[in-house]
Legacy VTK file of the C-alpha trace (Angstrom):
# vtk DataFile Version 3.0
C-alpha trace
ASCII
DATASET POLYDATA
POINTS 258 float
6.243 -6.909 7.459
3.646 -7.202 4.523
1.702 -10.407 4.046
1.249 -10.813 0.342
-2.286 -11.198 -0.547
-1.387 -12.482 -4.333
-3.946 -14.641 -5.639
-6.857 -13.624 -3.190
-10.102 -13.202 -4.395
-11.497 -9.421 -2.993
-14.855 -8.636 -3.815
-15.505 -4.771 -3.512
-18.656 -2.973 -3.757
-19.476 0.515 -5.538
-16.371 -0.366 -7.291
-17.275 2.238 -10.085
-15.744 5.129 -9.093
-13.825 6.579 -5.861
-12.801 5.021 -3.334
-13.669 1.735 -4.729
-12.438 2.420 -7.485
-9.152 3.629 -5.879
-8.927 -0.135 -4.110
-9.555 -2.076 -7.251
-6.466 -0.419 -8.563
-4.425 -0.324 -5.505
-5.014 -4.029 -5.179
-4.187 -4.639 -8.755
-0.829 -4.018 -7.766
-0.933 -6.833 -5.055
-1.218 -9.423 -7.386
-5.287 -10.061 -5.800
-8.613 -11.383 -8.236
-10.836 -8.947 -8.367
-14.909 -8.906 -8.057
-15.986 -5.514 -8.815
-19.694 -4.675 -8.190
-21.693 -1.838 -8.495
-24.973 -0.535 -9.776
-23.526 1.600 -13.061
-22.499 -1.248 -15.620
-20.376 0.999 -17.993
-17.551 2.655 -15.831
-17.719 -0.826 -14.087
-16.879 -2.512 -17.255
-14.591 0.707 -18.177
-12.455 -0.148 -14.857
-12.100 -4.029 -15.512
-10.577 -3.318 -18.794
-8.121 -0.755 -17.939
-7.321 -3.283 -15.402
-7.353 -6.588 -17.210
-4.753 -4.543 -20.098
-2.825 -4.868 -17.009
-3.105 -8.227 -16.478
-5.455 -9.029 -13.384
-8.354 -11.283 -13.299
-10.923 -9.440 -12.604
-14.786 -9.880 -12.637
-17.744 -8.041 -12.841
-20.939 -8.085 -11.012
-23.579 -5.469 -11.990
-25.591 -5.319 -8.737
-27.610 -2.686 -6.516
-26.957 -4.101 -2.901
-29.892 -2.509 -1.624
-32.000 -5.724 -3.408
-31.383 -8.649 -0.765
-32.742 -11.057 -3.030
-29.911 -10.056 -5.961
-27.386 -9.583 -3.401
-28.127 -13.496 -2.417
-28.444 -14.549 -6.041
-25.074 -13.211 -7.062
-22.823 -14.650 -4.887
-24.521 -18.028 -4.671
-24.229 -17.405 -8.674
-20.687 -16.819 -8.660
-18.618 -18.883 -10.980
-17.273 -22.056 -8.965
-13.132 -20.200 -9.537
-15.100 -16.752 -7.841
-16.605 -18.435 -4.725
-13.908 -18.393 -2.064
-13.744 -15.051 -1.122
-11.262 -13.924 0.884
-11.634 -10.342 0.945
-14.546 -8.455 1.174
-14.414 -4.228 0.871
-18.158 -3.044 1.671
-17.687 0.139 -0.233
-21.110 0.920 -1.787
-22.920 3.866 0.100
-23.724 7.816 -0.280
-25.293 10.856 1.496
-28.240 12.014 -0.788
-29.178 16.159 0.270
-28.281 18.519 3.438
-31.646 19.011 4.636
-33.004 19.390 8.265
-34.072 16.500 9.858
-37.906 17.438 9.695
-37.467 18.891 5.874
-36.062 16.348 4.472
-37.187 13.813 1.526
-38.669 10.649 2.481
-36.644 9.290 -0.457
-33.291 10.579 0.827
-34.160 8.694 3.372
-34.849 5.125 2.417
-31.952 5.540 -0.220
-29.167 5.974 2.580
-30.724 3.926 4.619
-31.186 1.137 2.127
-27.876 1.535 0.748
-25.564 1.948 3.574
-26.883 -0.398 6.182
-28.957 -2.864 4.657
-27.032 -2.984 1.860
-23.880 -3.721 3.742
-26.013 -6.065 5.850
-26.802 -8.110 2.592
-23.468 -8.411 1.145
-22.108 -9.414 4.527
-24.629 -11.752 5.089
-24.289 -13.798 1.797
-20.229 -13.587 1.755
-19.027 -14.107 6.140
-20.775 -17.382 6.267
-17.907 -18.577 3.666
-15.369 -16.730 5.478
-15.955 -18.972 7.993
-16.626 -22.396 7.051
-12.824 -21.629 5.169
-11.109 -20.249 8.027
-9.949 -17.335 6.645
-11.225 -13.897 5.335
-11.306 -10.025 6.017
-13.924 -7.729 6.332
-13.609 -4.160 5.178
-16.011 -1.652 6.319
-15.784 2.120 4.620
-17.472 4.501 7.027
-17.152 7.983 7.544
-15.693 10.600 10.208
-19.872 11.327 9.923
-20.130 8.188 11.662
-18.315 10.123 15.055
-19.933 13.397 14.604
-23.058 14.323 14.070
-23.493 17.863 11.806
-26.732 19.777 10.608
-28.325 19.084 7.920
-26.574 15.345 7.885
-28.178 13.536 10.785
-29.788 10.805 8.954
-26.244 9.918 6.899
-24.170 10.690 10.232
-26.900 7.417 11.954
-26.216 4.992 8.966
-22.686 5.434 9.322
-22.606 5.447 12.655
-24.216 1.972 12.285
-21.702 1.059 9.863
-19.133 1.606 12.652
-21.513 -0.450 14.892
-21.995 -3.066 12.831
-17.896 -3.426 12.370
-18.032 -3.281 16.126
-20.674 -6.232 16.670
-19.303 -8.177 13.484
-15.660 -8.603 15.127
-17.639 -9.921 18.260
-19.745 -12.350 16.583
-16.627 -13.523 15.123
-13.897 -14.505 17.996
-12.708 -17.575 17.714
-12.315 -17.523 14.460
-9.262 -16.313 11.913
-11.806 -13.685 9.921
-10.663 -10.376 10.637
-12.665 -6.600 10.906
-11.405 -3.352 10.094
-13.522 -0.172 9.937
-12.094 2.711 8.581
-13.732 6.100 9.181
-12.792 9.334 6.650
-13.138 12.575 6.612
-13.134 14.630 3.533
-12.497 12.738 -0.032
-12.739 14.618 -3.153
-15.104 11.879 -5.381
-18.433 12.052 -6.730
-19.666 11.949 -3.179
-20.816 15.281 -3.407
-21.903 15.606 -6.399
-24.149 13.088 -5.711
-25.405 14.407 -1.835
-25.949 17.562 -4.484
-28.012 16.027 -7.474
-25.024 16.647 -9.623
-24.821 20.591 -8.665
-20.780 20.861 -9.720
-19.979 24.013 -8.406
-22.060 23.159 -4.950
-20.062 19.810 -4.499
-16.646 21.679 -5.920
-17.169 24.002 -2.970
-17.137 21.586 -0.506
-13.266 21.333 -0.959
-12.591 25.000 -1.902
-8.917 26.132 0.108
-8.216 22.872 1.164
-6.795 19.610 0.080
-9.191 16.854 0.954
-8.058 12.963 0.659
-8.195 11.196 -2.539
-9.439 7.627 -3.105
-6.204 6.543 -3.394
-5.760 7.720 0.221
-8.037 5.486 1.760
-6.845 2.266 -0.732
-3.781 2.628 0.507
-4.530 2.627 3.963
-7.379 -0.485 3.263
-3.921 -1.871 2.087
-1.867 -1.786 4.389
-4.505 -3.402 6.925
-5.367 -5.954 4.452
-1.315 -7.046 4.480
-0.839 -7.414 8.089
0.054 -10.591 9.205
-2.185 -12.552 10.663
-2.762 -12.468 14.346
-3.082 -8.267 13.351
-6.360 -6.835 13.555
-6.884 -3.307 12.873
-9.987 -2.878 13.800
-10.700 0.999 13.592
-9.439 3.536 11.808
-10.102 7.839 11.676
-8.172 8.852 8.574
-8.377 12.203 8.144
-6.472 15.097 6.347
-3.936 17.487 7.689
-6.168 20.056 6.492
-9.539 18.845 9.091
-9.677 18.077 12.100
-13.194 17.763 12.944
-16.392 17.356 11.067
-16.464 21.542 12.296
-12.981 22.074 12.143
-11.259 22.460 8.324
-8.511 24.892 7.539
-9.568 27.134 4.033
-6.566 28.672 2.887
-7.701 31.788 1.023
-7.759 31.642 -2.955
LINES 1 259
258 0 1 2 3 4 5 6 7 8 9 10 11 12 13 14 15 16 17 18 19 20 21 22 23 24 25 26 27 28 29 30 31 32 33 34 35 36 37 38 39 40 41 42 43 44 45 46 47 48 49 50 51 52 53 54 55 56 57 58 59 60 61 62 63 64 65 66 67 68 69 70 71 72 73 74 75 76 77 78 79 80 81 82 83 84 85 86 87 88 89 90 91 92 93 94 95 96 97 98 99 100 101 102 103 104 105 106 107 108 109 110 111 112 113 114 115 116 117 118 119 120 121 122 123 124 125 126 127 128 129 130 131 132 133 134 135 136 137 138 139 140 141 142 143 144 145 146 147 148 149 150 151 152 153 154 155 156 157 158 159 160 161 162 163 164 165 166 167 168 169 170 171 172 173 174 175 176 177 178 179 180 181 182 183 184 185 186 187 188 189 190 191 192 193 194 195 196 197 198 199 200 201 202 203 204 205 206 207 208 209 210 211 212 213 214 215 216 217 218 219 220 221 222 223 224 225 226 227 228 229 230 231 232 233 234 235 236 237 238 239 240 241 242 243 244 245 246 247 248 249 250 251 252 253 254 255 256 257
């Protein structure tokens, strides 16, 4: 049966737009206080309206995880109601180009790299020591089926979130022995702006990516984030591959012809 999680402050990164966006409103719903952080301040702000019309507490946390320092600052700077957080979704992360390994843009780089490790490193980091000391909490960790399978062109996003899956792995280690749970969750394809953003905002490049197929949505993945978030609590799902009916591998998608 469902634990209720009414009244639990989650804190979710890139909460902007897809998939994080997907969980703020899922978890709306639940009755849950919401800390939504990302980088872009006005679809943030956009999202916490539509949702406090609704009547959730939510609040807002403009914030670029890939800055340690500001990472630090904002949760030691959240209001004294916002401290105990009980959930945390890391969400924030992105593939940036499709190039070969020894073509590709230094910048690419450091921006995936930056974002989806250290990033999730920092925001970890500054929120699990709390998680602790309260004896309770729950980690999300959004990976990707990249994480599993390495493809061309992808190598350096397939090794951050295969870290992300290794990180999940090590965090639930570090933590037995105590109530704070782990889940990784690993999907395949989502139609958000993740492509259009691995593409520099080429529409009809990212649009393509789904052609003859129907990919998960954000609200896919929130649900399923859900449903592990409401188990009770001696339940740990600790890794997930959520993919749709339409892909089976990273190599493997069925294109129905249009």
């Amino acid at each position: 049966m469902p634990v209720s999680i009414a009244d639990q402050i989650v804190l979710i990164t890139g909460a902007s737009s897809g998939i994080g966006a997907a969980c703020a409103r899922a978890l709306a719903v639940t009755g849950a206080r919401l800390i939504l952080a990302a980088r872009r301040a006005e679809p943030l702000q956009a999202l916490a309206k539509e949702l406090e019309r609704q009547g959730v507490d939510v609040l807002t946390v403009v914030l670029d995880v890939r800055q340690a320092e500001a990472v630090g600052e904002a949760i030691a700077g959240l209001p004294e109601a916002w401290q105990a957080i009980d959930i945390l979704i890391n969400n924030a992360g992105l593939s940036r180009g499709l190039d070969k390994q020894y073509e590709a843009l230094l910048d690419d780089w450091e921006t995936m790299i930056d974002t989806n490790i250290k990033g999730l490193l920092y925001v970890t980091r500054a929120v699990v020591p709390g998680m602790v000391a309260r004896g309770r909490g729950h980690v999300v960790n959004v990976g990707s089926i990249a994480g599993r399978q390495t493809y061309p062109g992808g190598s350096v996003y397939c090794a951050t979130k295969a870290a992300v899956r290794s990180l999940s792995e090590g965090l639930k280690l570090d933590l037995l022995g105590t109530p704070v749970r782990v889940t990784n969750i690993d999907p395949g394809l989502v139609e958000t702006e993740f492509s259009l953003v691995r593409f520099g905002g080429d529409g009809d490049r990212a649009q393509a990516v789904y052609q003859g197929m129907t990919p998960l949505t954000g609200d896919d993945v929130a649900d399923v984030i859900v449903f592990a978030l409401t188990r009770p609590p001696h339940v740990n799902i600790s890794d997930l591959l959520l993919l749709p009916t339409d892909q089976s591998s990273v190599f493997h998608t069925y294109r129905r012809a249009e």
